[in-house]
Each structure stands twice: as C-alpha cells, then as structure tokens.
C-alpha positions in Angstrom: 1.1 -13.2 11.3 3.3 -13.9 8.4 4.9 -10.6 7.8 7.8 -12.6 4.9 4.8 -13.4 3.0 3.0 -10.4 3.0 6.3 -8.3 2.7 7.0 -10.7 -0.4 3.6 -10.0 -1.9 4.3 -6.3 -2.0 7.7 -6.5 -3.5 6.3 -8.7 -6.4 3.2 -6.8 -7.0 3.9 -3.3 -5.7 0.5 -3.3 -3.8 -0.6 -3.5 -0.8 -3.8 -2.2 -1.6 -6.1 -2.0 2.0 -5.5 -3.6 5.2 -9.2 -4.1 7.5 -9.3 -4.2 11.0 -12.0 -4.2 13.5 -10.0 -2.3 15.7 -9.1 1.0 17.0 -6.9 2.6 13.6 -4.1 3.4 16.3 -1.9 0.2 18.1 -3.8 -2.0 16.0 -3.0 -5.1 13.5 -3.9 -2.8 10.8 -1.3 0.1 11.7 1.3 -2.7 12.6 0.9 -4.2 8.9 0.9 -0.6 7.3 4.2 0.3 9.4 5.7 -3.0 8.6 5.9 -2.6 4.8 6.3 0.7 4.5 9.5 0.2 6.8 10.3 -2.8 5.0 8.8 -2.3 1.4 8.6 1.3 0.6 10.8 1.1 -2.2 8.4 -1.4 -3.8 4.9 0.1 -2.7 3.5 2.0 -6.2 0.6 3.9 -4.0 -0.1 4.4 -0.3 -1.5 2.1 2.3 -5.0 2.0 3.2 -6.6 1.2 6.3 -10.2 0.3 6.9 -11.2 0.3 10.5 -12.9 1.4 13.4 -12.8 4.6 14.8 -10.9 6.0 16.9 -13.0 6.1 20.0 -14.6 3.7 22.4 -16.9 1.4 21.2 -21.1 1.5 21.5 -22.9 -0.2 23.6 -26.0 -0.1 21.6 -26.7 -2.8 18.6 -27.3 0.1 16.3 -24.3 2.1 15.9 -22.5 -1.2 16.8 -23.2 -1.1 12.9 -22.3 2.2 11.9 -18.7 1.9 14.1 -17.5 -1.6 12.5 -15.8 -2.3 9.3 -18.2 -2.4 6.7 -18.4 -4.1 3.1 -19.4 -0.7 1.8 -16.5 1.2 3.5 -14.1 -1.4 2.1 -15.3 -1.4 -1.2 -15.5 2.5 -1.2 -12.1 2.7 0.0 -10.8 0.2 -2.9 -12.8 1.7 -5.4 -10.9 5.5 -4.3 -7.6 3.7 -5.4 -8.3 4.1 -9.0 
C-alpha cells in the first residue's frame, strides 16, 4: 500500500472521502487507512472518514446473504451521496 501517496492526496485535496473493504470494519485495510490519515493528515482532512464494509460478524455460508453482507455499489454510493 502506498500510504505517501494517499497521505499526499489528502493534504492537497482535504478529502479522503470513503475507503471500501470487503472485510471485517475492525483490523481491517479500511480501519488501517482511516487511522493512517487521520494520524497523519488530520490537520488537512475538511470532513470525516468513511468506511464501507462488511459487518462486523462472521461471514454466511449461504449465497444469498453472501449478498446482503458484502460491500455493495448501493451502500457505496449511499454512503458518498450522505457526504453532501
């Protein structure tokens, strides 16, 4: 993971708007970035930092809620579109 880059992005633009995982919200990628610049960038960041991911439980077996539990386009776009 470039973490300069992303850290870079932030302080030019002031956003880092939502961060997806397919993971569990906690110990993930997502919480690491999310940590990261608001350790690093917080003095830059003009809003919060939004993660989109899994929930925090195990994961289904069945195909079906498979569906429901995962990231989805809807969830991200709902969660961008709450930004404004």
């Amino acid at each position: 993971m470039d973490l300069d880059t992303i850290i870079e992005s932030v302080e030019n633009t002031g956003y880092l708007v939502v961060v997806v995982d397919e993971s569990n919200p906690r110990c993930s990628m997502a919480a690491d970035i999310s940590a990261q610049v608001t350790k690093q960038a917080f003095g830059s960041l003009k809003g919060p930092v939004r993660m989109v991911s899994a929930p925090h439980c195990p994961p289904p077996f069945s195909d079906v809620l498979k569906d429901l539990y995962m990231p989805s386009k809807e969830k991200i776009a709902d969660t961008v579109k709450s930004l404004n």
